[in-house]
NULUM-808310 format. One record per residue (C-alpha): residue number from 1; x, y, z. Coordinates in Angstrom, 1 decimal, always signed. Layout:
@n=NUM | x=X | y=Y | z=Z
...
***
This chain:
@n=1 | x=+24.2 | y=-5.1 | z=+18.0
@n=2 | x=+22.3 | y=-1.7 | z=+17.8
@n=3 | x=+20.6 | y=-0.2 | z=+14.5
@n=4 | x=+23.1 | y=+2.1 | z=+13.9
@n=5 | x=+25.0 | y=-1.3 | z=+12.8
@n=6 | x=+22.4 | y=-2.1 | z=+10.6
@n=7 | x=+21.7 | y=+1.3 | z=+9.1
@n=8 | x=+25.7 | y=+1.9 | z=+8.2
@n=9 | x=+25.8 | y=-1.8 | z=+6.8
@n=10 | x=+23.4 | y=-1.5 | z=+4.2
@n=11 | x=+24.6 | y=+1.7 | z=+3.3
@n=12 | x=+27.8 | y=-0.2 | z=+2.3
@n=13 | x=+25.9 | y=-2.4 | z=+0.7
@n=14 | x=+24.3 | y=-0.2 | z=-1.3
@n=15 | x=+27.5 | y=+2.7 | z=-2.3
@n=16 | x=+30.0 | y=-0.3 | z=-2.4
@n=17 | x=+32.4 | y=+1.3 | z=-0.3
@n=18 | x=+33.5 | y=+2.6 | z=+3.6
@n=19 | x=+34.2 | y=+5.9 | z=+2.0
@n=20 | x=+31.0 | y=+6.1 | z=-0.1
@n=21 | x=+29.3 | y=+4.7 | z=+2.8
@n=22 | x=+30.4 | y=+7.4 | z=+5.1
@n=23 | x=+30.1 | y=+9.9 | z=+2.6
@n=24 | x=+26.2 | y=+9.1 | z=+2.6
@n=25 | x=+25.3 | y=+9.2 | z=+5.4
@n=26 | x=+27.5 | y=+12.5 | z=+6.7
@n=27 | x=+30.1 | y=+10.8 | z=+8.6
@n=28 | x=+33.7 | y=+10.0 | z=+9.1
@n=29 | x=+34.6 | y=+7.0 | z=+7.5
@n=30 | x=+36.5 | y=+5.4 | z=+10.8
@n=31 | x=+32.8 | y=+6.1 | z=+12.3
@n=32 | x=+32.1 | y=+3.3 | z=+9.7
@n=33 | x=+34.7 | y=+1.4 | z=+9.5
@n=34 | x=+34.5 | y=+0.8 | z=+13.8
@n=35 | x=+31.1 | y=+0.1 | z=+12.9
@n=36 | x=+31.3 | y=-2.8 | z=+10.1
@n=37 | x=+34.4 | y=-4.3 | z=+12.5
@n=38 | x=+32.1 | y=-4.3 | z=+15.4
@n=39 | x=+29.4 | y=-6.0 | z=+13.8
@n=40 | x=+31.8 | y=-8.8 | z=+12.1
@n=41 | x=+33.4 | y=-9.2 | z=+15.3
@n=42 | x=+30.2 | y=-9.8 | z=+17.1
@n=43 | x=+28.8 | y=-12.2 | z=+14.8
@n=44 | x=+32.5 | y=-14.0 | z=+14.0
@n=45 | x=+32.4 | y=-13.8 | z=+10.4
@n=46 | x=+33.4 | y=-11.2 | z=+7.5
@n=47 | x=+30.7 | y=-10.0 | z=+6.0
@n=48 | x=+32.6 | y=-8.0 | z=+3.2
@n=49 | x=+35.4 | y=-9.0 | z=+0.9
@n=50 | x=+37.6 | y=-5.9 | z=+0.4
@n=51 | x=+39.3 | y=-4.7 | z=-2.7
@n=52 | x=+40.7 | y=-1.8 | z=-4.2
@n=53 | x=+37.9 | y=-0.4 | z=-5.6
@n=54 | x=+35.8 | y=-1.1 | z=-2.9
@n=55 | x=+33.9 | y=-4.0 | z=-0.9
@n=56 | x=+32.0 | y=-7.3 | z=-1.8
@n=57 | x=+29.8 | y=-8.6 | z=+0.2
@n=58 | x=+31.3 | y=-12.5 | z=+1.4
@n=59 | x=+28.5 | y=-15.5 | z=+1.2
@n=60 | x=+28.1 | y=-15.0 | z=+4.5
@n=61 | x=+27.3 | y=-11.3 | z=+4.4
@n=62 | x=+24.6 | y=-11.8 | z=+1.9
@n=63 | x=+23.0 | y=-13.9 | z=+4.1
@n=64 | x=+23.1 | y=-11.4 | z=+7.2
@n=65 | x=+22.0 | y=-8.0 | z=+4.9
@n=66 | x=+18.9 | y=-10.0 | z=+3.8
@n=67 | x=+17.7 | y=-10.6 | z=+7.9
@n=68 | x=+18.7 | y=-7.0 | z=+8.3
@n=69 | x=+16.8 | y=-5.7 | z=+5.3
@n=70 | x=+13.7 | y=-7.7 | z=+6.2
@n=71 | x=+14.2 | y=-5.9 | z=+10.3
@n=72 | x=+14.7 | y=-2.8 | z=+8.5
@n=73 | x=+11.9 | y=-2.8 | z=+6.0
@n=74 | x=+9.4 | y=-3.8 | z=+9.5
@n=75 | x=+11.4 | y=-1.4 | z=+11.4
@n=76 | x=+10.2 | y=+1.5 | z=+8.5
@n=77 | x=+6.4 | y=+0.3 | z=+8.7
@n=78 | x=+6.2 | y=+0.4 | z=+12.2
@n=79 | x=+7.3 | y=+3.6 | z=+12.5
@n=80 | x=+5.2 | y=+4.8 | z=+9.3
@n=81 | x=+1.9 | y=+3.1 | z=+11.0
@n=82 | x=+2.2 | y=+5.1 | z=+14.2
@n=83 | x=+2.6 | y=+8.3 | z=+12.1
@n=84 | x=-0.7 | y=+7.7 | z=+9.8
@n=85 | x=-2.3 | y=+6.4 | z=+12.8
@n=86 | x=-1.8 | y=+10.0 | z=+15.1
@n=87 | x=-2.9 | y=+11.3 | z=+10.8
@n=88 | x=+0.9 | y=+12.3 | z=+10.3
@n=89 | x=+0.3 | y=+11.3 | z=+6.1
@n=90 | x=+4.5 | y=+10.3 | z=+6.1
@n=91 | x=+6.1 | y=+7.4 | z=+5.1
@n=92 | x=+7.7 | y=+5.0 | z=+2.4
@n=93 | x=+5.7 | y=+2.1 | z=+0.1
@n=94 | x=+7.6 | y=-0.5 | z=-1.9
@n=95 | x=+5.7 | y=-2.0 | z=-4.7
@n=96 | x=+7.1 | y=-4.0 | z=-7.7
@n=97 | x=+4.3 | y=-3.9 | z=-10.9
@n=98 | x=+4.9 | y=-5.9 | z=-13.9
@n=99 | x=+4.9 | y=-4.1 | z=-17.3
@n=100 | x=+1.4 | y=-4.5 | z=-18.0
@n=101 | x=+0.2 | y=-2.8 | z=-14.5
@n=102 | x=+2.8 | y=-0.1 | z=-15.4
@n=103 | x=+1.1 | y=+1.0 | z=-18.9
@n=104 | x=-3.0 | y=+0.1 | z=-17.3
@n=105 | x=-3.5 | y=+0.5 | z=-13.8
@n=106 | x=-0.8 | y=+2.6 | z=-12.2
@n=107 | x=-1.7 | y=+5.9 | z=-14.3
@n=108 | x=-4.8 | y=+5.8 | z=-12.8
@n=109 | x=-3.8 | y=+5.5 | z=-9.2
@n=110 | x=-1.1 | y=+7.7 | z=-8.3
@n=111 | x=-2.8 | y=+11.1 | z=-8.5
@n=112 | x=-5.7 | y=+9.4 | z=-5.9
@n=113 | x=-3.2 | y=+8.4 | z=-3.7
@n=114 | x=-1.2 | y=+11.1 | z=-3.5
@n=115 | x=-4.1 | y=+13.3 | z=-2.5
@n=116 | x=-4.9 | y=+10.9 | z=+0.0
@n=117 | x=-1.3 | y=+11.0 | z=+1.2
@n=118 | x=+0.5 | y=+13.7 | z=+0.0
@n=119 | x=+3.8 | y=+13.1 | z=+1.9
@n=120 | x=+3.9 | y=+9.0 | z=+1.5
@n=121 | x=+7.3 | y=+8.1 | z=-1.1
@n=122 | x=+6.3 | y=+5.6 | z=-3.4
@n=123 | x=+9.1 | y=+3.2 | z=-4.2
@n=124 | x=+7.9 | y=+1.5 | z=-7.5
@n=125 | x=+9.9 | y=-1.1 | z=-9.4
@n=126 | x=+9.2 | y=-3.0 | z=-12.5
@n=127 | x=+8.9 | y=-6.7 | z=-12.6
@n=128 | x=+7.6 | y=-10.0 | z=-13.0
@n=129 | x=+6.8 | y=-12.3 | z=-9.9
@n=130 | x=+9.7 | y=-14.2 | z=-10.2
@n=131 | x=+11.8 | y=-11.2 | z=-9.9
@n=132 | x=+9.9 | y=-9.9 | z=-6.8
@n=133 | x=+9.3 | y=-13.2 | z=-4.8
@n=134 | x=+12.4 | y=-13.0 | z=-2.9
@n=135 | x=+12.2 | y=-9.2 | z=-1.7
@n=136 | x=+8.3 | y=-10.2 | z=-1.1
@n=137 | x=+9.0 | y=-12.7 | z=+1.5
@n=138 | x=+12.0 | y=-11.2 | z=+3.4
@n=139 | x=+9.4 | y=-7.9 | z=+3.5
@n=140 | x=+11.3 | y=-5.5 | z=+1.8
@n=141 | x=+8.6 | y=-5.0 | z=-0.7
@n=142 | x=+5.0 | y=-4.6 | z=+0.8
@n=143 | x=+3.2 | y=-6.3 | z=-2.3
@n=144 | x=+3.3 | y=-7.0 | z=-6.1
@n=145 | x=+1.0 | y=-6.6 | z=-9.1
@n=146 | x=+1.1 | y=-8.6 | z=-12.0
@n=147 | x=+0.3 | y=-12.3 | z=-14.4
@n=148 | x=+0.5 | y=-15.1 | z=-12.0
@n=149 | x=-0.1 | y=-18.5 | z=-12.9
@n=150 | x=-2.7 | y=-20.1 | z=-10.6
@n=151 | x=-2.1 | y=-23.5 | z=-11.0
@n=152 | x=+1.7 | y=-23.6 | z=-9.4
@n=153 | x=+0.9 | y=-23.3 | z=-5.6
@n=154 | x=+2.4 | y=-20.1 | z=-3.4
@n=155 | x=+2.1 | y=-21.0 | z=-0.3
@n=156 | x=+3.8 | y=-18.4 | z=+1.3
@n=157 | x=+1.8 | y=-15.3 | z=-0.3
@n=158 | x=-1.5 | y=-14.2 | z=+0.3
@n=159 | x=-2.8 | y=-13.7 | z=-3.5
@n=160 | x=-5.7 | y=-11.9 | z=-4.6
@n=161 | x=-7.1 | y=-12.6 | z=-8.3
@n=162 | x=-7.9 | y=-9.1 | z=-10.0
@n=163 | x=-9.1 | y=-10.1 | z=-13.4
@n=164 | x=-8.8 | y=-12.5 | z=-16.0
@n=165 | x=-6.0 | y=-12.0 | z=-18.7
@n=166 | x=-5.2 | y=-12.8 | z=-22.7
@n=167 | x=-2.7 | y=-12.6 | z=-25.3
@n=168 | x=-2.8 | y=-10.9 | z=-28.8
@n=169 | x=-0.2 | y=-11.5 | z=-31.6
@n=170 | x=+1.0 | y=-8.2 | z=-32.1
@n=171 | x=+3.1 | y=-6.4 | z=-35.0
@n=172 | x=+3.6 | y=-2.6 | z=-36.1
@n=173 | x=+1.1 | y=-0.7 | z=-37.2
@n=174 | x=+0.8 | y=-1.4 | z=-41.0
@n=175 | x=+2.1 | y=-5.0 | z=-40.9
@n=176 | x=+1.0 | y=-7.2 | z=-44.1
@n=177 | x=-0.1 | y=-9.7 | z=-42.2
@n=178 | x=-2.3 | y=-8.2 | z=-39.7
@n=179 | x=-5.1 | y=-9.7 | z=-41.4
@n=180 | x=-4.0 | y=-13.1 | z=-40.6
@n=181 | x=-6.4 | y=-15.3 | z=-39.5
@n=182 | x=-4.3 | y=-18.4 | z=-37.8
@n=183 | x=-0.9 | y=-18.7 | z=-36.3
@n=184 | x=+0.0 | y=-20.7 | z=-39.7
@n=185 | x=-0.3 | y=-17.7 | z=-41.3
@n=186 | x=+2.4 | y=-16.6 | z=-39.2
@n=187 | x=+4.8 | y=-19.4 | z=-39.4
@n=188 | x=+7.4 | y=-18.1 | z=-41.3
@n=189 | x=+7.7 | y=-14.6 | z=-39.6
@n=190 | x=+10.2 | y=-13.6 | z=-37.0
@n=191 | x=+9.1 | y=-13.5 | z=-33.4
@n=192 | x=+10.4 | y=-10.9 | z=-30.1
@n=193 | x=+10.0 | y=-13.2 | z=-27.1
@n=194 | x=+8.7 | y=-10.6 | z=-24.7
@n=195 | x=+10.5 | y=-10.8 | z=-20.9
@n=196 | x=+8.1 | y=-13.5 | z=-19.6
@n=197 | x=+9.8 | y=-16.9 | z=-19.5
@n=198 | x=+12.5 | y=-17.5 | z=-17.0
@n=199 | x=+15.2 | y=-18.3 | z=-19.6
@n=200 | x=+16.0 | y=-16.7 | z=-22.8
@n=201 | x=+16.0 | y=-20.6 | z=-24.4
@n=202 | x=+12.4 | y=-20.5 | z=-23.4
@n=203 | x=+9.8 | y=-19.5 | z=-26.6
@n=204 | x=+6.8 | y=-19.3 | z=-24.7
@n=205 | x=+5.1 | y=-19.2 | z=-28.1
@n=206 | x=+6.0 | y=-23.1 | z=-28.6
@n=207 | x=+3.3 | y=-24.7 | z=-27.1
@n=208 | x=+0.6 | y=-22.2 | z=-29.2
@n=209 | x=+2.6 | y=-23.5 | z=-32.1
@n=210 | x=+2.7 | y=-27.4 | z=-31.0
@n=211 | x=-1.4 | y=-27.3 | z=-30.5
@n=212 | x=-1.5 | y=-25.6 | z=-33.8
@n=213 | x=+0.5 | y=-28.6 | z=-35.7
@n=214 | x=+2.8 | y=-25.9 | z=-36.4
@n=215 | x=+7.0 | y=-26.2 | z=-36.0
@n=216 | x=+8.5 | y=-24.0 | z=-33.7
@n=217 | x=+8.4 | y=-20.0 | z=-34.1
@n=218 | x=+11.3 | y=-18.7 | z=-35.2
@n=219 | x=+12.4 | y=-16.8 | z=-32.4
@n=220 | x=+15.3 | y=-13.9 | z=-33.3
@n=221 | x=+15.2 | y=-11.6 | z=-30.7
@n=222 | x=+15.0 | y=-12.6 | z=-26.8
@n=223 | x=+13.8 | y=-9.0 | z=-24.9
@n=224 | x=+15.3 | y=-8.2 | z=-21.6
@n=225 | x=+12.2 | y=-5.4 | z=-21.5
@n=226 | x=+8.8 | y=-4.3 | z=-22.6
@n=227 | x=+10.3 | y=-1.3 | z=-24.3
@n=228 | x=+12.8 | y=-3.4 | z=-26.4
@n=229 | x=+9.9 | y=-5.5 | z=-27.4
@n=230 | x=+7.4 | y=-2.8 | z=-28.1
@n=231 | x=+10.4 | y=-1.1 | z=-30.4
@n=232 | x=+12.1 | y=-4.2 | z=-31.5
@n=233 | x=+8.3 | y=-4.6 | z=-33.2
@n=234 | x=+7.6 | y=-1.1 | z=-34.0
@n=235 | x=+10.6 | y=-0.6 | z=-36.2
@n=236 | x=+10.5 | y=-4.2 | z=-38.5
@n=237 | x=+8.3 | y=-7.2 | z=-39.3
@n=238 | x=+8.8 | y=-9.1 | z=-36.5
@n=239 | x=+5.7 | y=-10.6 | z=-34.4
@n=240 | x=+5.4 | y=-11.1 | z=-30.9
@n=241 | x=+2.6 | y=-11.9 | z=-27.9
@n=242 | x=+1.4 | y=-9.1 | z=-25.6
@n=243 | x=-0.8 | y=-9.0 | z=-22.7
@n=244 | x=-4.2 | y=-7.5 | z=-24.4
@n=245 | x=-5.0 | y=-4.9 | z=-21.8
@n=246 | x=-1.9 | y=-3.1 | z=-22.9
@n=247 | x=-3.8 | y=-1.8 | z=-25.8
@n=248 | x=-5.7 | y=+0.3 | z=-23.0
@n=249 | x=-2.7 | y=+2.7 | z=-23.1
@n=250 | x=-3.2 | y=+4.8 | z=-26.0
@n=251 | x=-0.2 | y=+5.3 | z=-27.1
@n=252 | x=+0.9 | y=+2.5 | z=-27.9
@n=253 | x=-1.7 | y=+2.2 | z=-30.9
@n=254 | x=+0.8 | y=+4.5 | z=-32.4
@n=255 | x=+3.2 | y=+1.9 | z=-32.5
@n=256 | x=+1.7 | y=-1.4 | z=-32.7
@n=257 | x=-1.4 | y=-3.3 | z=-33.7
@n=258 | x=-2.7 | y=-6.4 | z=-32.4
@n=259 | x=-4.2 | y=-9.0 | z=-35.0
@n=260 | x=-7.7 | y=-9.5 | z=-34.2
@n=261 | x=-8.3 | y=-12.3 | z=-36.3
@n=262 | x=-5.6 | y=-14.8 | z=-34.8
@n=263 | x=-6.4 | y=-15.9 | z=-31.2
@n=264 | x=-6.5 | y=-14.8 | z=-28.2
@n=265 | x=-4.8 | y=-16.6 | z=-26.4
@n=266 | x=-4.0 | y=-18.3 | z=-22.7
@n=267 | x=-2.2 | y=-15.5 | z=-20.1
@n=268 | x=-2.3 | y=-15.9 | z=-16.6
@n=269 | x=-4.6 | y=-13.8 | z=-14.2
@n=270 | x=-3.9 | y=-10.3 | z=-12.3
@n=271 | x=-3.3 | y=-10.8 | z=-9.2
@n=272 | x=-1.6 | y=-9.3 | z=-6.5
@n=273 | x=+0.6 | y=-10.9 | z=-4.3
@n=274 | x=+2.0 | y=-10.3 | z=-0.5
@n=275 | x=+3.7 | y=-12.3 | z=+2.0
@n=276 | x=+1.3 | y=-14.3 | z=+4.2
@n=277 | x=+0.5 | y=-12.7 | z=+7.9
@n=278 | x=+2.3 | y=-9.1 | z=+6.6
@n=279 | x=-0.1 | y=-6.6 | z=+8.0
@n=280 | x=+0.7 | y=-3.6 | z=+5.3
@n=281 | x=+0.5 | y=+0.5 | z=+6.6
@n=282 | x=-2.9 | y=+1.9 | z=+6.4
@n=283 | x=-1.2 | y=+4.5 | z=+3.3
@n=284 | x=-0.4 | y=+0.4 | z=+1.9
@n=285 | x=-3.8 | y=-0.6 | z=+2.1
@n=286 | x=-5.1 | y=+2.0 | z=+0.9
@n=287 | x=-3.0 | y=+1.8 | z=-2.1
@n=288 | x=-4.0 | y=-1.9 | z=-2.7
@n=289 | x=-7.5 | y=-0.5 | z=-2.3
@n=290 | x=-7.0 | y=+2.2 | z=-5.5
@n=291 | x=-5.9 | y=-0.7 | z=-7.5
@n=292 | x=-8.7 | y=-3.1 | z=-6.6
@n=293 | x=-11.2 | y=+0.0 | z=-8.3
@n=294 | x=-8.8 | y=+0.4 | z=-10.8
@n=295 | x=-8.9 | y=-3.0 | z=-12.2
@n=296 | x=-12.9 | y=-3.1 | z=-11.4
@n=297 | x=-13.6 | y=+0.0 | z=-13.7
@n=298 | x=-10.7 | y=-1.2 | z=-16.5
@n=299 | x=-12.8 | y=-3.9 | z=-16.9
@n=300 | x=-15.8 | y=-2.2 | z=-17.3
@n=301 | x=-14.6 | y=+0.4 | z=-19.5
@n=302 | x=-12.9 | y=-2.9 | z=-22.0
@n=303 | x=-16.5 | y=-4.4 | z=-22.0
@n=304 | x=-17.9 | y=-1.3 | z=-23.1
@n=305 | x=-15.5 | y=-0.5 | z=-26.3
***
């Protein structure tokens, strides 16, 4: 088993076909096919399903591309240490923020960083923790940035607490009720449950309600993504609950308005999040570095508005 196995494996994976596959990287497709055979030979399983249109990874291949993303992904950092150790400035991040680091501390980082290192690819995704926990542990992304609740243990992840979060009830810009005062002023509106609960049959605004004596919110529209919430808000009268330090994007006071007057409410700290013992590139650290000061001066910027 050599990495030339590895490397023409996941580039199945990821065009969904031998031909694709080939195509990608510059080579014949037998080159491939010999290759994918020699692997499923060796380990005495088939690691791909193949159709017409392509190939499917089997149960079993799923299995075996996670192991070889995770040797792949240390593979990429090795290398990429060596380099910024001799002060070669190359190599390849993977980070996954959640929406709220996306609209407040990532603007403020990127053009630091890539001064510092001008030639490093940044390979940002959007997402909560639940989304990113699996890719943290195997190592394919070096750390995460987001809400995390505290209270449930992760034992596997080193976590580092940034700042302290809230919630605002939030509606467009020139809503009638954005005077309100109390959730049961809000009680009859329609709510946008933002993408923060695992399920869509999850409110997450029920329990505000319960401790308020209130019934349920009426919950119409179950967002799959900030923007759909944002706009789903920005274009009717329906209410929903966003992280407050959003409203330190600008533009978004275009759109929406929080309502002062009715909480704020419980949201779970900043944090960032990486897999326990992972010893990041010095380009990684120094990017989890920029967002340490970027979260220190947010919050001295909030306290002084």
């Amino acid at each position: 088993m050599k990495l030339h196995h590895f490397r023409d494996l996941l580039a199945v994976v990821e065009t969904g076909s031998l031909r694709a596959a080939a195509r990608h990287l510059g080579l014949a497709q037998p080159v491939i096919t010999r290759s994918i055979q020699q692997l499923e030979h060796e380990l005495g399983v088939a690691l791909f399903e193949r159709h017409a249109k392509g190939v499917v990874l089997t149960e079993k291949g799923a299995l075996f591309t996670q192991r070889v993303e995770a040797i792949q992904a240390e593979l990429q950092r090795a290398q990429d240490e060596i380099a910024q150790s001799k002060q070669e400035l190359t190599g390849e991040i993977a980070v996954v923020f959640s929406p709220v680091i996306c609209m407040t501390l990532m603007p403020r980082i990127l053009s630091a960083f890539n001064r510092r290192y001008p030639n490093v690819v940044l390979r940002i995704s959007e997402g909560l923790f639940q989304t990113a926990e699996p890719h943290l542990e195997n190592g394919v992304v070096d750390f995460w940035v987001g809400p995390l609740e505290l209270s449930i243990a992760h034992p596997r992840f080193s976590v580092e607490r940034l700042f302290d979060a809230s919630r605002r009830v939030v509606g467009r810009t020139g809503h009638p009720l954005a005077g309100a005062t109390s959730l049961a002023d809000l009680a009859r509106c329609g709510w946008v449950r933002p993408a923060t609960a695992k399920s869509t049959t999850e409110t997450d605004f029920t329990p505000l309600f319960a401790e308020a004596g209130l019934p349920p919110p009426k919950v119409l529209i179950h967002s799959g993504s900030p923007l759909i919430t944002i706009l789903s808000v920005a274009s009717s009268d329906f209410l929903t609950m966003l992280p407050e330090h959003v409203f330190g994007f600008s533009s978004l006071s275009k759109l929406v308005t929080k309502f002062e007057g009715v909480g704020p409410f419980h949201s779970p700290p900043i944090c960032s999040a990486r897999r326990h013992g992972l010893r990041l590139t010095p380009a990684a650290e120094h990017l989890c570095d920029l967002i340490r000061k970027a979260a220190h001066n947010f919050l001295l910027e909030e306290a002084l508005v």
